[in-house]
C-alpha positions in Angstrom: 50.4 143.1 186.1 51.6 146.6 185.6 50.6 149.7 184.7 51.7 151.5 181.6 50.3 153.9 178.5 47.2 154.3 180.7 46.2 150.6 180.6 47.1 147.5 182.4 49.5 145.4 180.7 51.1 141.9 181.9 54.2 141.9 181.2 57.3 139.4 181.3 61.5 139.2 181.6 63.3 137.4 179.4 66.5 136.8 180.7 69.2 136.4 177.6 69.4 138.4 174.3 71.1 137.6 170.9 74.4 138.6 169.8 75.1 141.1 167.6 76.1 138.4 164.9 72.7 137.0 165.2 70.2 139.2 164.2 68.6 136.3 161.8 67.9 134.2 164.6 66.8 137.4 166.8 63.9 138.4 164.1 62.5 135.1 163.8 63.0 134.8 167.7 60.1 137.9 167.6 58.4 136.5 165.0 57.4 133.9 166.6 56.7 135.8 170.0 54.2 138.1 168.2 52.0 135.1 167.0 52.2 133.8 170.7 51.2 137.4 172.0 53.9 139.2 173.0 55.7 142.2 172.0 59.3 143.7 172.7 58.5 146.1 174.8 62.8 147.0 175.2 66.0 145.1 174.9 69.2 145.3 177.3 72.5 144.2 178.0 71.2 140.9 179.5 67.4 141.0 179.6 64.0 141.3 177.3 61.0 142.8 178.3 58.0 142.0 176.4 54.0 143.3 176.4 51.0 140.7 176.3 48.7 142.0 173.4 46.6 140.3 171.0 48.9 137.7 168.6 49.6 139.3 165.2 51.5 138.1 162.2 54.4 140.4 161.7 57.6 140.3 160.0 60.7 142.1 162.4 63.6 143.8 161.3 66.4 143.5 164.2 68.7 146.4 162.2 72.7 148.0 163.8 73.2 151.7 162.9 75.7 152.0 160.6 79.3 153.3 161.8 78.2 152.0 165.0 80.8 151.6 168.1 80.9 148.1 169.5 82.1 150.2 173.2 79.1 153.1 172.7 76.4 151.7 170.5 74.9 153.8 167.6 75.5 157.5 167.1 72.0 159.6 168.1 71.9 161.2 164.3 72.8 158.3 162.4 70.2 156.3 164.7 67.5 159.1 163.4 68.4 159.0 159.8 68.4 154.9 159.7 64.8 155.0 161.6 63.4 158.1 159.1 64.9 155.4 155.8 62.8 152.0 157.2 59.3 154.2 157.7 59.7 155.4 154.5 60.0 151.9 153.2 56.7 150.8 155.0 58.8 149.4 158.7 57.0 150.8 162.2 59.6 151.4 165.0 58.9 148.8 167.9 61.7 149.8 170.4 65.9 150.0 170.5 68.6 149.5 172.7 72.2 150.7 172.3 73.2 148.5 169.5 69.5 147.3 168.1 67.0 149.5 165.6 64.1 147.2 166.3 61.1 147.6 163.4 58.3 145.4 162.5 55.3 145.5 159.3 52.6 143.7 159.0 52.6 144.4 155.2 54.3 141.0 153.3 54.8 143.5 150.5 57.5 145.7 152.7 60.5 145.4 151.3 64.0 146.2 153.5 66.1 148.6 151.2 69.2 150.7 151.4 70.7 149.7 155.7 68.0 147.6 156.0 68.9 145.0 153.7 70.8 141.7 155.0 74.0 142.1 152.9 74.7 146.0 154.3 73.8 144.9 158.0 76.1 141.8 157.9 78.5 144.0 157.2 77.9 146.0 159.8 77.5 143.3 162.0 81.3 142.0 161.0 82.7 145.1 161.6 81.5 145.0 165.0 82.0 141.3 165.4 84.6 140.1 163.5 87.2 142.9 163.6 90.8 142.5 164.0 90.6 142.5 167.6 88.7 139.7 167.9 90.8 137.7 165.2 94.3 138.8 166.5 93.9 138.5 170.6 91.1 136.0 170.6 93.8 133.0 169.4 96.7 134.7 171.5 94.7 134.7 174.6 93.5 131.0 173.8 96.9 129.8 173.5 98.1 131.7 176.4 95.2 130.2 178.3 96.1 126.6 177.0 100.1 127.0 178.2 98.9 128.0 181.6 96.6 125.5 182.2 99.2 122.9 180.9 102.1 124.3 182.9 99.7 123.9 186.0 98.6 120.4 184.9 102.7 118.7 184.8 102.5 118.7 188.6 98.8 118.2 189.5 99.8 117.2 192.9 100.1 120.5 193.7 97.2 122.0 191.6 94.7 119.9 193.0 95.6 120.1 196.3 95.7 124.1 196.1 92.2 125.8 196.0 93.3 129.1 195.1 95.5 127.3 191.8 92.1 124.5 191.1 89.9 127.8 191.3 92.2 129.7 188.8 92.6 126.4 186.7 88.6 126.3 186.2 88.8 129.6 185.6 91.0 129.6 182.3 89.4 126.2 181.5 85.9 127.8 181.3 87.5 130.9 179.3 89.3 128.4 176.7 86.4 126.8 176.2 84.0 129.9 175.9 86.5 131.8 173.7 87.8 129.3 171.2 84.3 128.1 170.8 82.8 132.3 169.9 86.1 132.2 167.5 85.1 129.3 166.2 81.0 130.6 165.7 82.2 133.9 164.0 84.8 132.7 161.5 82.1 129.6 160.6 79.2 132.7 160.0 81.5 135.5 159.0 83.0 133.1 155.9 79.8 131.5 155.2 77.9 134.6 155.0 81.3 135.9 152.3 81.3 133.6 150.4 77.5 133.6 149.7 78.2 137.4 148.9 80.4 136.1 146.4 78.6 133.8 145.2 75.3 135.7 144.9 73.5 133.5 146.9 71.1 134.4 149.7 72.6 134.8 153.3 72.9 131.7 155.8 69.4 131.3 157.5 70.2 130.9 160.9 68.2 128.2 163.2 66.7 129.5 165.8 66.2 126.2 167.7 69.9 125.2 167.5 71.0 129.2 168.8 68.5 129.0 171.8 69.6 125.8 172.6 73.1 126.9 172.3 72.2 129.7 174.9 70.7 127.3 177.0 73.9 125.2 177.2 75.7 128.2 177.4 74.2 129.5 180.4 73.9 126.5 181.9 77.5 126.1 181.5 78.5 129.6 182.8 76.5 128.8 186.0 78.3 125.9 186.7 81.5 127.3 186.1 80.3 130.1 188.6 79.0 128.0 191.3 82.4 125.8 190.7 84.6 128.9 191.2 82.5 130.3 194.8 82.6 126.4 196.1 86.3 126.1 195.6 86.5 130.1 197.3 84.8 128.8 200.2 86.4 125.7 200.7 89.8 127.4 200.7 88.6 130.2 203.7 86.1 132.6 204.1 88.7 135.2 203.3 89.0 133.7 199.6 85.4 133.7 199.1 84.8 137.4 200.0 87.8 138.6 198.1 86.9 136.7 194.8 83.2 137.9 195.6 84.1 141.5 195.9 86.9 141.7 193.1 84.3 140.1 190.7 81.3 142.7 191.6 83.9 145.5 191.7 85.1 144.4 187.9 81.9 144.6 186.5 80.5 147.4 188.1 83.5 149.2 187.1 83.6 148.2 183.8 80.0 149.4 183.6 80.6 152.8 185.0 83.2 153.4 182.6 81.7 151.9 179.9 78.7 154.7 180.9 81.3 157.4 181.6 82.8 157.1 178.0 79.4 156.7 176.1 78.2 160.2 177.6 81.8 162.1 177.7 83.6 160.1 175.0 85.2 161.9 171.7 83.0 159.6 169.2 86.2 158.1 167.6 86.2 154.3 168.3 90.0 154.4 168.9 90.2 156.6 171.2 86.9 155.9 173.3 88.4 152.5 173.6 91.5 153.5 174.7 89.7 155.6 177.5 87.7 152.9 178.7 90.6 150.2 179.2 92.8 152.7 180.9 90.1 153.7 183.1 89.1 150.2 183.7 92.5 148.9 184.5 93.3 152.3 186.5 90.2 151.7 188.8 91.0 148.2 189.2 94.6 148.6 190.3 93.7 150.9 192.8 90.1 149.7 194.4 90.6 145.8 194.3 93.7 145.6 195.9 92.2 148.2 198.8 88.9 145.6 199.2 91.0 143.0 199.2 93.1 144.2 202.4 89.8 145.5 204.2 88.3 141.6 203.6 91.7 140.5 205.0 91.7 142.7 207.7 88.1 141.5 208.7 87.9 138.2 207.9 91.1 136.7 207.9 91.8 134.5 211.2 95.8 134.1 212.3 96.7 130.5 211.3 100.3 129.3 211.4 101.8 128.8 208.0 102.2 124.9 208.0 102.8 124.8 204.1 100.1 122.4 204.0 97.5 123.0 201.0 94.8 120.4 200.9 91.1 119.4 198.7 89.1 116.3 198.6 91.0 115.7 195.4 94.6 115.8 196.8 97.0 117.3 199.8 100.5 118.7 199.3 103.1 119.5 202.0 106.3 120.1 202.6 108.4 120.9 205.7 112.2 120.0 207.0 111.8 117.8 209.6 115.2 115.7 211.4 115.4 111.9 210.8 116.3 109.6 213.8 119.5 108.5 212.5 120.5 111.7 210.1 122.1 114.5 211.5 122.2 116.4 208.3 118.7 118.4 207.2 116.4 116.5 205.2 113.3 118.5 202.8 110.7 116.5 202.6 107.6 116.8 200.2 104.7 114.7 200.8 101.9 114.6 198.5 98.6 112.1 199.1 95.4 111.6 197.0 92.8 109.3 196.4 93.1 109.2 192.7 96.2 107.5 191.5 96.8 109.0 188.0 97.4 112.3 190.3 100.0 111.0 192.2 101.6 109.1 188.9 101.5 111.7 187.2 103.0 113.8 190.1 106.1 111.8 190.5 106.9 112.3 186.7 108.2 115.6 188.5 110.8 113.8 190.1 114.1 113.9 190.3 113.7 117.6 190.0 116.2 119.0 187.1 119.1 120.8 189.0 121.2 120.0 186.6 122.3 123.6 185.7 124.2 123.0 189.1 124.9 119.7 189.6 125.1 116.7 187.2 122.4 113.6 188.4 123.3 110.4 188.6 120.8 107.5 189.3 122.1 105.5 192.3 121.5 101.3 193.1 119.0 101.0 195.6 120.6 98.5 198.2 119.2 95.2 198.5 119.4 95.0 202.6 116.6 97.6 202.5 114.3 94.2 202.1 111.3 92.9 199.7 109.0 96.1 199.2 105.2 95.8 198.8 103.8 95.1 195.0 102.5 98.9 194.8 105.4 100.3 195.9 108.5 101.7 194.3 111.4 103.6 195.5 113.7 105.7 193.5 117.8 107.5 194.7 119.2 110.0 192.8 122.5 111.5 193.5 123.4 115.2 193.2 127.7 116.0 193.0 129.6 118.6 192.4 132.1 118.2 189.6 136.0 119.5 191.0 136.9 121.7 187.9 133.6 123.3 188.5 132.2 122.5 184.9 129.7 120.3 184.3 129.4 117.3 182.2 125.9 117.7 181.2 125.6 113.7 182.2 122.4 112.1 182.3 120.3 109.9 184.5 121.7 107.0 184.6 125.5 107.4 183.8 128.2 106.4 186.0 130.2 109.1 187.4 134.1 109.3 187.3 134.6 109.4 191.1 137.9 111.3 190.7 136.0 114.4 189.1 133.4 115.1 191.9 133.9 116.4 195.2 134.2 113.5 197.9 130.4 114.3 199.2 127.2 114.3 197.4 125.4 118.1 197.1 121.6 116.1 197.8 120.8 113.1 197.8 116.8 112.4 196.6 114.8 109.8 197.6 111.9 109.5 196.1 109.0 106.9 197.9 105.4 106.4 195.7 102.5 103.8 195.5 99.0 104.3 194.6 98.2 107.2 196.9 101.0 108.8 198.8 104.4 109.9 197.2 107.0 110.9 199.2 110.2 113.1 198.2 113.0 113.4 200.8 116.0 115.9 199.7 119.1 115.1 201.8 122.0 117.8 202.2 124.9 116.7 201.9 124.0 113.0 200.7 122.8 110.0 202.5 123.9 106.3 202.9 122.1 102.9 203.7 120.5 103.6 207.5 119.0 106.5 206.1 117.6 104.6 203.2 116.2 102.2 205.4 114.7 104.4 207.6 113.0 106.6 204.7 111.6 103.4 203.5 110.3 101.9 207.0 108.6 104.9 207.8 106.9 104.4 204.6 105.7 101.1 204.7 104.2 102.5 208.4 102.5 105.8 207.1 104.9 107.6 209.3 105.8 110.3 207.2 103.5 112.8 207.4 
C-alpha cells in the first residue's frame, strides 16, 4: 500500500512494456487490465505501474506524437496540441511517457479522428520503427554477426576451450537471433499493415496472447543468455567477470546519461541529436571502459605464468615447443582434448594448416614399421619444401614432388595424431624421419603428450 492523491492506493510493477510497433496489442493489453481493476498509473523504459480502483469498461487509445524522435521522444508542443485534438473528440488523458500519449473513454460512441486514427499513427509508428536504419544496418550487422560466429566455429577446438571466445560466441549468437528475428516482426507488420492501406482494408489486429507470450519467451531467453555470459566470465577468472560486469553497467548507464544529456540540450533535429548521442556514447566508452578495466586488473588480477593453456568442461587447447627424446631439431606441438568427438573431428579438418603461400605440401606415406594402430586412431604426415628456383608450384596434397626442384631438407614436417578425444599436431623444423614418427606415435598410444 502507498500513499497518493490523498488516499491510499495499492499499487503494482509491471516489469515489460510494448514496443512502439505494438500499440494494438498495448490498448487491448489495458483494456483488459481496467476490467480486472487496474489503471496505468505511468509507463517507462522497462516498467508499468498501475492503480487498483474499481473495474470499469473502457476503450484505450495508446497514441505517438507526430514528428516524434525515436532518440528524444515527442516534442512538448506537439505533445500539447495532439492531447488538446483527442479531448475534443470525447478521449480523457490517463498518463504518458516519452514516446506514449495514453487516453481512454468510456463513451463506445468516441470516435479517434485526425492523429488518433490507426492509419496516421501506423505511420508514425513506421517512421520510428521501420526506418532506413533499421532496414540497412539491421541485415549488415546480422550477416557480420553470422561470418564471425562461423569463422569461430571452423576450429571449435579452440573456441570451446577459450572462455573469453565461447562468452563472445554466445554473445553474437543471442544478438543474431534477437535481431534477425525483430527484422523479421517489423517487415511481416510493416507490409501487412501497407498493403491493407492499399487495399482499404482495416489494419492487422494484433493478438495480444501470442505478443505476451512472445515477451515471455523473449525475456526468458535474454536471461539465459545473461546468466550464460556471467557463468562463462566467472569460469574464466574473477578478473573476466568484473571486467564484463563493469563494462556492461558502464555501457548502459552511459548510454542513459547521454541519451538524457541530448533530450534536455539537443538541437531538436533528429540527425543531428543522433549524431550527438553516438559520438558521445562511443567517446565515453573509449575512455572510461578501458580505465575500469585496468583498475579491475590491477585489483583483481592474480600473477599466473602464461602456459598457453585455455581450458572448459567442453574442451582444452594447448600448445607449447617441447624437445623430443630422439629429435634434436624443435618440435611445436598443439594438443587439443574434449569429451565430445564432433569437436575434435571437426578440429582436425584444420589440419595440415595451409602454408602454401610459402611452401608447396605434399602428403607423405606413413611407414609401416610404426606397427598396427588402435581402431579409433589415425595418423596423418605432411611434408613442407622449399622449391630451388624459389617459385612455387601451387601443387596439391597429395602430389609427388620432383626431388630435383626442392631443397635437400623439408621446411616442417606435420604430424598430425587424432582419435575420439585427443588430437595432436606436432610441427617439426627442418623435417623429420621414421624414429621420430615412432616416437610421436608411442607417446600417443600412452597419453604422453600432454
Amino acid at each position: 500500500m502507498r500513499k497518493g492523491d490523498g488516499d491510499m492506493k495499492e499499487k503494482k510493477r509491471v516489469w515489460f512494456t510494448f514496443n512502439l510497433c505494438e500499440a494494438d496489442a498495448f490498448e487491448q493489453y489495458l483494456e483488459k487490465m481496467a476490467l480486472q481493476g487496474w489503471f496505468l498509473e505511468s509507463v517507462g523504459g522497462a516498467v508499468m505501474r498501475f492503480y487498483r480502483a474499481q473495474p470499469e469498461k473502457r476503450r484505450y487509445a495508446a497514441l505517438l506524437v507526430p514528428e516524434s524522435s525515436s532518440l528524444i521522444g515527442a516534442d512538448d508542443w506537439k505533445a500539447e496540441q495532439l492531447r488538446e485534438q483527442c479531448e475534443e473528440a470525447g478521449w480523457i488523458f490517463q498518463c504518458n511517457s516519452i514516446y506514449w500519449q495514453i487516453f481512454y473513454t468510456t463513451d463506445d460512441a468516441a470516435k479517434r479522428r485526425g492523429d488518433m486514427e490507426k492509419e496516421r499513427q501506423f505511420q508514425i509508428q513506421k517512421a520510428l520503427s521501420w526506418n532506413w536504419s533499421v532496414k540497412f544496418f539491421y541485415p549488415i550487422l546480422v550477416v557480420l554477426e553470422i561470418w564471425a560466429v562461423y569463422q569461430y566455429l571452423q576450429n571449435p577446438g579452440k573456441l570451446f576451450a577459450d572462455p573469453m571466445q565461447l562468452l563472445l560466441t554466445l554473445l553474437l549468437t543471442g544478438m543474431i537471433i534477437s535481431w534477425a528475428a525483430t527484422y523479421i516482426r517489423l517487415f511481416r507488420w510493416s507490409h501487412g499493415n501497407m498493403a491493407a492501406i492499399k487495399k482499404g482494408e482495416p489494419l492487422t489486429e494484433q493478438d495480444l496472447k501470442r505478443t505476451l507470450k512472445c515477451k515471455k519467451y523473449t525475456f526468458m531467453g535474454d536471461g539465459i543468455l545473461i546468466l550464460g555470459v556471467i557463468a562463462l566470465a566467472f569460469l574464466s577468472s574473477m578478473e573476466a567477470l568484473i571486467s564484463f560486469i563493469l563494462s556492461s553497467t558502464l555501457i548502459v548507464l552511459i548510454a542513459l546519461f547521454v541519451r538524457k544529456w541530448v533530450r534536455e540540450n539537443g538541437s531538436g533535429s533528429n540527425r543531428d541529436d543522433w549524431m550527438i548521442y553516438l559520438v558521445g556514447v562511443g567517446v565515453a566508452c573509449m575512455i572510461l571502459i578501458p580505465l575500469c578495466n585496468g583498475a579491475a586488473t590491477h585489483f583483481f588480477s592474480e600473477e599466473e605464468p602464461d602456459t598457453g593453456r585455455k581450458q572448459t568442461i567442453l574442451a582444452s587447447y594447448e600448445e607449447g615447443d617441447p624437445s623430443g627424446k630422439s629429435i634434436d631439431r624443435p618440435i611445436g606441438v598443439t594438443v587439443y582434448t574434449s569429451p565430445i568427438p564432433w569437436i575434435i573431428n571437426k578440429t582436425s579438418k584444420c589440419y595440415p594448416k595451409d602454408m602454401t603461400k610459402l611452401w608447396d605440401c605434399t602428403r607423405q606415406e606413413i611407414p609401416a614399421e610404426i606397427g598396427a594402430l588402435p581402431e579409433d586412431m589415425e595418423v596423418s604426415w605432411y611434408r613442407y619444401m622449399v622449391r630451388k628456383d624459389g617459385i612455387r608450384s601451387g601443387g596439391q596434397e597429395g602430389n609427388d614432388p620432383q626431388e630435383d626442384a626442392y631443397e635437400a631438407e623439408p621446411a616442417v614436417d606435420e604430424v598430425i595424431l587424432k582419435d575420439k578425444r585427443r588430437l595432436v599436431v606436432l610441427d617439426y623444423g627442418g623435417g623429420t624421419d621414421l624414429d621420430g614418427i615412432k616416437e610421436a606415435v608411442d607417446a600417443f598410444k600412452e597419453g604422453n603428450i600432454q
